[in-house]
N, C-alpha and C positions, 0 to 999 in steps of 0.2 A: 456740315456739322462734324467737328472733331471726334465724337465716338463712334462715327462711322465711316472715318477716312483713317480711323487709324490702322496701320500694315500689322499683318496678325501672319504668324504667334508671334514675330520678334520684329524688334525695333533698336535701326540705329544708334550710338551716343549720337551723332550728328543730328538724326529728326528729332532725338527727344532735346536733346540743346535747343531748337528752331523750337519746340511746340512747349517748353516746360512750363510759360507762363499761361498757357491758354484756359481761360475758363473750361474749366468740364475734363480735364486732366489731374489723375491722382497719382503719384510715384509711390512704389512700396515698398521698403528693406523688405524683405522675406529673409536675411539671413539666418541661417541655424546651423549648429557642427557636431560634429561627434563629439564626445567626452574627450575620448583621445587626443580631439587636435587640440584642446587646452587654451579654446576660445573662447570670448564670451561674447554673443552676438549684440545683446543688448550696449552693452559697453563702448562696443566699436561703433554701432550707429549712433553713440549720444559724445563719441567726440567726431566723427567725421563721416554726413552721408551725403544724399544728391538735394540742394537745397530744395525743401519743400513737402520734403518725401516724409511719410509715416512710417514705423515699425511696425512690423505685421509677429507675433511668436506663433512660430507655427505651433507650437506644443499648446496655447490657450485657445487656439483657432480649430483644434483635434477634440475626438472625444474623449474628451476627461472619464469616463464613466468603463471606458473600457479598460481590461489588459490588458491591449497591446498600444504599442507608440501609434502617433501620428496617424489614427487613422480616423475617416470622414464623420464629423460631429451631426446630428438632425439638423434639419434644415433652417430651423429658429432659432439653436446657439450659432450655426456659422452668420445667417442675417444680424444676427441682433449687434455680433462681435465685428463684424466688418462693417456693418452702419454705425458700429462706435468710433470707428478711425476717420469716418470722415466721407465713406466713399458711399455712394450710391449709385441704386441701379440703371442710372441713364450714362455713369463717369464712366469714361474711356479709362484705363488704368494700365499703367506699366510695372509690370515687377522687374528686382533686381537682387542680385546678394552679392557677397564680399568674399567669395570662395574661389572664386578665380576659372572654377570647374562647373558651372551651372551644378550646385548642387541643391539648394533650397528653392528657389526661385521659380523651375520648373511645379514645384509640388501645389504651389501658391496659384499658378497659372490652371493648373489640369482642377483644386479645387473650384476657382470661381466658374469654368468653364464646367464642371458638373454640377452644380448648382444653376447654373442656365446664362451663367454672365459670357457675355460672347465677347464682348467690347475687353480682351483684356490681351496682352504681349506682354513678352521678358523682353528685356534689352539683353541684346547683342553682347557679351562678354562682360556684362555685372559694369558692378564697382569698380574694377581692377582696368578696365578697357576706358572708362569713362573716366579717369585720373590720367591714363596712360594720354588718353586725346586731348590731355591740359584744360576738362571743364574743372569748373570751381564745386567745392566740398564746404560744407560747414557742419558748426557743432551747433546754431538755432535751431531749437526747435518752435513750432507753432500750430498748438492742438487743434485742428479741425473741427467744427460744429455736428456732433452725430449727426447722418441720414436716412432716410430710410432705402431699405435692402431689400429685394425679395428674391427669396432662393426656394429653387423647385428642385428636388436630386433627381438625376438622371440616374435611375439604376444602373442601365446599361454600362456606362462607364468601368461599372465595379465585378468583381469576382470575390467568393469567399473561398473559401478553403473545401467546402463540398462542390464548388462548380470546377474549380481545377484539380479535385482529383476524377470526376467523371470524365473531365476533358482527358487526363491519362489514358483512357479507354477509346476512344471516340476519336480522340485527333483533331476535333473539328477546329481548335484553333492552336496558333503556334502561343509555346509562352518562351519568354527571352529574358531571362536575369540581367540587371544591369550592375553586379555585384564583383567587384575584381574575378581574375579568371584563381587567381591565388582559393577565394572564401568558396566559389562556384566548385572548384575540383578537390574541394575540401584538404587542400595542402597547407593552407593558412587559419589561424583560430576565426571564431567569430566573435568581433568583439562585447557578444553580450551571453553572459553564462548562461549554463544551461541549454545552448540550442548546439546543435550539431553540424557537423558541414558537412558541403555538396550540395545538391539543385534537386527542384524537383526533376521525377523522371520523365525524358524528351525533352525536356528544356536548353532552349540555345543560350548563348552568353554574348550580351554585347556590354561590353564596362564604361559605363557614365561615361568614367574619366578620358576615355580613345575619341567623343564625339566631338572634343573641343581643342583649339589650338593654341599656343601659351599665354598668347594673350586672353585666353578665356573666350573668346567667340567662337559659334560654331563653324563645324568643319566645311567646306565647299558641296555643294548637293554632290558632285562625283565622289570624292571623298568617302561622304558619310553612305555614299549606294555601294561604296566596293567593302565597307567593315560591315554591312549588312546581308551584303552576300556571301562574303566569306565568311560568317555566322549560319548562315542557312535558313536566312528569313526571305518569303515571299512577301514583299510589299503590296500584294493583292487580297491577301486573304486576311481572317480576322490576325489581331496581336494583341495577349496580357501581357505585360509587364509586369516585373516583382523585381524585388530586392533585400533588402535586409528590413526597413519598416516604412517601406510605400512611398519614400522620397526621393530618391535619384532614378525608381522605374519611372518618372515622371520624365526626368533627362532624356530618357530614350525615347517617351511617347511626344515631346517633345519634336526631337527630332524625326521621327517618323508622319509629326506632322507636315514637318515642312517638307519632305519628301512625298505627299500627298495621301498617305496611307488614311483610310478612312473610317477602317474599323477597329480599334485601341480599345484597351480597357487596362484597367490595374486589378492587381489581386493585392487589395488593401490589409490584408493580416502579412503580407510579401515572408520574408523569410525567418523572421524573429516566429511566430506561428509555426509555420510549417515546419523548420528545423526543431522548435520547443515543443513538439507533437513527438509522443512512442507510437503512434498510429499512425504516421503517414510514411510513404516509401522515398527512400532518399537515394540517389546514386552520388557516386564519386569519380573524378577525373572528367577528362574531356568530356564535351556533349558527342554523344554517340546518333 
């Protein structure tokens, strides 16, 4: 059965070319960008995706109801909105995006996996890897028949904003911004007013953007153990992730998966929150 021989977190362009036509296989733009980069993701997927694939916005896939971006909706809007694409919970499913940097794609991934979907991978260097190895693109689209979904939250997965500041006391687990080292040592703005820069304090920095190589796939397992260690994370012990609004710390948990790390989580308010807080403590420069 295809949902259970599928290679997890990530998957080839090669295996998903071989497996795309398979019953019980779902493909899914996840992409999304910052304002800045002056993309429009919808757009780019309705002139050219991986044929077959559905659009995922992550922004209608988040909780609407909060203040802050992109982060984990109840368990019944994220069911209801991902059994509207098509996918249900027996489909094996592939994410992908168009950023070249695993930037969206990972966030898509870490959601259906806390909600309890196991059966799900990114492909290996997006869009951009999967053009480069000459498969075919189009601009068909063809709506899938709603399925049913069933999503259970694993809390665990998540931190708020009072579990990582006790953890400031405590230590008991590392947190590791995956936020440029530029936004992390508060030498560069943040792109969204009102929040402040620097990291929370104790926090390491590993930047999305260093896990991947031009062609957008990720780094070699040595690779990505020496930018881990030269950050000063133990791959043993627990790891939140953060970043700016809960989407590229997925890149890093990500990658810490495929490195075997076992205990991940996100701090889903990540830094838009905690920099937009007069109440929480901020350091600047290097991780110390």
């Amino acid at each position: 059965m295809l949902s259970r021989s599928l290679p997890t977190p990530l998957v080839s362009t090669a295996w998903l070319a071989e497996h795309l036509a398979t019953p019980g296989l779902k493909v899914v733009d996840a992409s999304t960008y910052l304002a800045s980069a002056g993309r429009n993701a919808r757009a780019e997927y309705d002139a050219q995706h991986i044929p077959g694939a559905v659009f995922a916005d992550i922004d209608w896939l988040s909780d609407e109801t909060s203040a802050l971006p992109h982060t984990i909706p109840r368990a019944a809007q994220f069911a209801e909105r991902i059994g509207s694409l098509g996918i249900s919970s027996d489909d094996a499913v592939v994410v992908y995006d168009g950023s070249g940097q695993n930037f969206s794609a990972p966030r898509l991934w870490f959601m259906l996996r806390a909600f309890g979907h196991a059966r799900v991978a990114v492909l290996d260097g997006g869009l951009r890897r999967w053009m480069l190895d000459g498969h075919s693109v189009t601009a068909d689209v063809t709506p899938l028949a709603p399925a049913p979904f069933t999503a259970r939250l694993d809390a665990a997965r998540l931190r708020d904003a009072a579990a990582v500041f006790a953890n400031i006391g405590t230590g008991g687990e590392q947190v590791v911004d995956a936020r440029s080292a530029g936004r992390f040592e508060g030498t560069e703005p943040e792109p969204r007013a009102g929040v402040r820069g620097g990291h929370i304090p104790g926090s390491r920095n590993i930047p999305y953007a260093r896990l991947v190589r031009e062609d957008g796939t990720l780094r070699p397992d040595a690779e990505l153990r020496a930018i881990v260690h030269e950050a000063g994370v133990d791959l043993t012990r627990p790891v939140v992730c953060s970043c700016g609004s809960g989407v590229t710390a997925c890149a890093v948990i990500l990658a810490l998966d495929v490195l075997g790390a076992t205990h991940t989580a996100v701090y889903d308010g990540s830094w838009t929150e905690w920099g937009g807080r007069s109440d929480t403590p901020v350091e600047t420069g290097p991780a110390r």
